[in-house]
Structure formats: C-alpha cells, structure tokens
C-alpha positions in Angstrom: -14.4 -48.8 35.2 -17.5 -46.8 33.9 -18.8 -43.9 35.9 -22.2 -43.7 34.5 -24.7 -46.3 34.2 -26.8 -47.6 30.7 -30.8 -48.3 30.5 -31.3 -50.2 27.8 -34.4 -49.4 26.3 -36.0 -49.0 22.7 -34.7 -45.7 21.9 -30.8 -46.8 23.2 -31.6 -50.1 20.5 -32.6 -47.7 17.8 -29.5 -45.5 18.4 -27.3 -48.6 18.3 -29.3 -50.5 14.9 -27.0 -52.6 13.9 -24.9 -52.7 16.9 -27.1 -53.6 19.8 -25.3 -56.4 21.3 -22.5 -53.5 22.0 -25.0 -51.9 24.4 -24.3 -54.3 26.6 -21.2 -54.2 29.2 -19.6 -57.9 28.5 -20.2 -57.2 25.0 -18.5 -54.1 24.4 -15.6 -55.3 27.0 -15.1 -58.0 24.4 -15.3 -55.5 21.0 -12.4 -54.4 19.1 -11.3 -50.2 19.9 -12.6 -49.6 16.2 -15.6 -51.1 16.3 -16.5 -49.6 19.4 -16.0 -45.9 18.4 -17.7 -46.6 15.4 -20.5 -47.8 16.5 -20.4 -45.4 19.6 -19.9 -42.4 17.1 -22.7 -42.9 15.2 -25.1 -43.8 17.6 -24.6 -40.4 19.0 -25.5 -38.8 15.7 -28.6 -40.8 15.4 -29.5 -40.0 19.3 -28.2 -36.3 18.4 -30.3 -36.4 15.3 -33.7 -38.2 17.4 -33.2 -35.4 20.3 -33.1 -32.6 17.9 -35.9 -33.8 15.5 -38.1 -34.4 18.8 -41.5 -33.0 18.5 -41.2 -31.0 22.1 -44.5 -29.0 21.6 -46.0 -32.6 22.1 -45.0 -33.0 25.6 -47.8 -31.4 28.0 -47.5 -31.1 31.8 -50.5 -33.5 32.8 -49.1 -36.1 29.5 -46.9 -38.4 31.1 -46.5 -40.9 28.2 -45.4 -37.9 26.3 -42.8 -37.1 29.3 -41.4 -40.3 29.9 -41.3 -40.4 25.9 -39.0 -37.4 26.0 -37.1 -38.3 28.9 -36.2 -41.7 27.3 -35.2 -39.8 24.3 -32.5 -37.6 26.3 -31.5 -40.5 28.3 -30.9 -42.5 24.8 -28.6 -39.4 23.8 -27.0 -39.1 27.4 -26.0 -42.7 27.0 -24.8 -43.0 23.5 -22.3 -39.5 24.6 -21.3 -41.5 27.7 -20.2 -44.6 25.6 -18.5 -42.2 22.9 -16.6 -40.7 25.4 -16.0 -44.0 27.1 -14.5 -45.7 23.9 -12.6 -42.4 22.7 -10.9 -42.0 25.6 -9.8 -45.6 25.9 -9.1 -45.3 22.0 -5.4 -45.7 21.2 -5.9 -43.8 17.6 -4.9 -40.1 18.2 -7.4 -38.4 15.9 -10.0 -40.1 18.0 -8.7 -39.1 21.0 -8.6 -35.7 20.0 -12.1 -35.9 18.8 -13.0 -37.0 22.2 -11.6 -33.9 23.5 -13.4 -32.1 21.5 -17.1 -33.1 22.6 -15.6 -32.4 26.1 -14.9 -29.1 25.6 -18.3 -28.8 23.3 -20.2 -29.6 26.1 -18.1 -28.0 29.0 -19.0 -24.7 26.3 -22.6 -25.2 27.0 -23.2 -26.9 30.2 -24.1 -23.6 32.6 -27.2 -24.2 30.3 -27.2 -27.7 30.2 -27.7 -27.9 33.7 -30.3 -25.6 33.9 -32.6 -28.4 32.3 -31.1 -31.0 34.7 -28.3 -32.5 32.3 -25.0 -32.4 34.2 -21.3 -33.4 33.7 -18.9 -34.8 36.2 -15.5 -33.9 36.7 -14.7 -37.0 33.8 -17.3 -35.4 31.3 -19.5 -37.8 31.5 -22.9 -36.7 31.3 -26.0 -37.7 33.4 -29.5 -36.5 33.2 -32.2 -35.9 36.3 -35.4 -37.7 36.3 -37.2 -33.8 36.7 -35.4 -32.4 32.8 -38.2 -33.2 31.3 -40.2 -30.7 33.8 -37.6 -28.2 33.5 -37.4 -27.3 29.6 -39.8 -25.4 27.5 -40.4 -25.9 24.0 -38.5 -22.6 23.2 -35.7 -23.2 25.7 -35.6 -27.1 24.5 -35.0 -25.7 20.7 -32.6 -23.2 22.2 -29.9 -25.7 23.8 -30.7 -29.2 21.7 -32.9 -28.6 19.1 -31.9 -29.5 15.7 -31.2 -25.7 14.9 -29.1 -25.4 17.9 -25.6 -25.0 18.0 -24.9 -27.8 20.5 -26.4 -30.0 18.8 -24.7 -29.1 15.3 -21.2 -29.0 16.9 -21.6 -32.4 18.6 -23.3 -34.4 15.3 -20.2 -33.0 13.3 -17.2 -34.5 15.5 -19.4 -37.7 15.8 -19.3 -37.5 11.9 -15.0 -36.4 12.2 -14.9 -39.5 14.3 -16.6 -41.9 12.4 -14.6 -41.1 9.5 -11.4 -41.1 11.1 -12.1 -44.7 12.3 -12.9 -45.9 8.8 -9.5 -44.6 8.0 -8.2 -46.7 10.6 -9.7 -49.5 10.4 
C-alpha cells in the first residue's frame, strides 16, 4: 500500500499524455509492471523537464495564480517520482530495480537542500512537498536545486531515460 497520496490535476495529465488513465489507483493496480514503469519513467522526465524549464522569476509574493501555478508544477513532479519509485520498486526486472535505487540515493544526495524549500523524503523515499515551498525558494535558490541547469535535476531526467530504455528492452 502507497504511502503518499496523488492530486490529479492538469499538470499530473500533461506529465502522464498518453497514459492518464494510469494516474489513477484502480487503474494502475490493474496495468502490467512494464507499462507502468514506462509510463511512470517518462512522466518523470516530462515533470523533471516542466520543473526545470519553469519560468520562476514569474512567481511574485503578492501573485497567487502564479504560486499555486508553481506549486502545482512541483506537486506534478513530486507525484510522477512517487509513482516511479512506486512501480520500480514493485518491478520484478533487475535493471529497473536498480535504477530505482538510484533516484533514491540521487535524491537522499540532495535532500538537506531539498528540504530547505519544503520537499521532504520519508524513511521509504518517497517524496512529499509543503503547501509553504513555493514561499520558501528564490529564483536563484530554485535554479540552484531544480532548475534545468541543476545537477538534481540532470541526474534524475537521466535514470528516468536508463529506465525507460531498459523497459523497452524488456518488454
């Protein structure tokens, strides 16, 4: 049984295009290991890729669109991580478990400065993120820990590339 929860919103749909119905709990019960890592893995690049393209000098204190904006952005890449690590760990191929291991230890590596910004881990690696991140991260510090120059960001989007072609091997 999960340990995090999903919001399914616009930008969780855009991250799963194609695969949408697997954002759903009964859905992805019923889905086959492969397809599930597949599409998990590369809806974490796309949320990776949204996060670290995000326009963060557009988010102003007093703009809340803007703010909920962002926070829906990181809450799109917080859940697509949660569902790769989900699937991978479940996933009976080795290379995928490995991989899975790998964005664990990724993100143990930065998550002192994760949390700084109100994105945490639990003792499963699952990630969660704080309604106040979006209060908590400056346009500097943002480009710093997931913008698209960041390492974070760069190590992640590569084993959710590893994994995706390790399932199309398997499959």
């Amino acid at each position: 049984m999960s340990s995090f929860s999903i919001t399914a919103n616009h930008y969780l749909r855009v991250a799963y295009m194609g695969n949408t119905d697997l954002m759903k709990k009964a859905d992805r019960e019923k889905a086959s290991e492969s397809k599930l890592s597949m599409a998990d893995s590369k809806a974490l690049r796309k949320a990776i890729s949204r996060l670290a393209d995000y326009k963060m000098d557009d988010v102003k204190d007093d703009d809340e669109t803007k703010k909920t904006d962002f926070f829906n952005t990181i809450k799109a890449f917080t859940d697509t991580y949660n569902n790769t690590i989900e699937s991978g760990s479940k996933s009976q191929n080795s290379s995928i478990s490995k991989l899975t291991k790998e964005i664990k230890k990724v993100s143990e590596k930065y998550a002192d400065k994760l949390s700084d910004y109100g994105i945490t881990f639990d003792s499963s690696g699952y990630m969660s993120v704080k309604n106040s991140a979006v209060n908590n991260i400056s346009s500097s510090k943002y480009k710093d820990i997931i913008g698209k120059d960041s390492e974070y960001a760069k190590e992640l989007s590569a084993i959710a590339k590893k994994m995706s072609k390790h399932i199309d091997l398997a499959v």
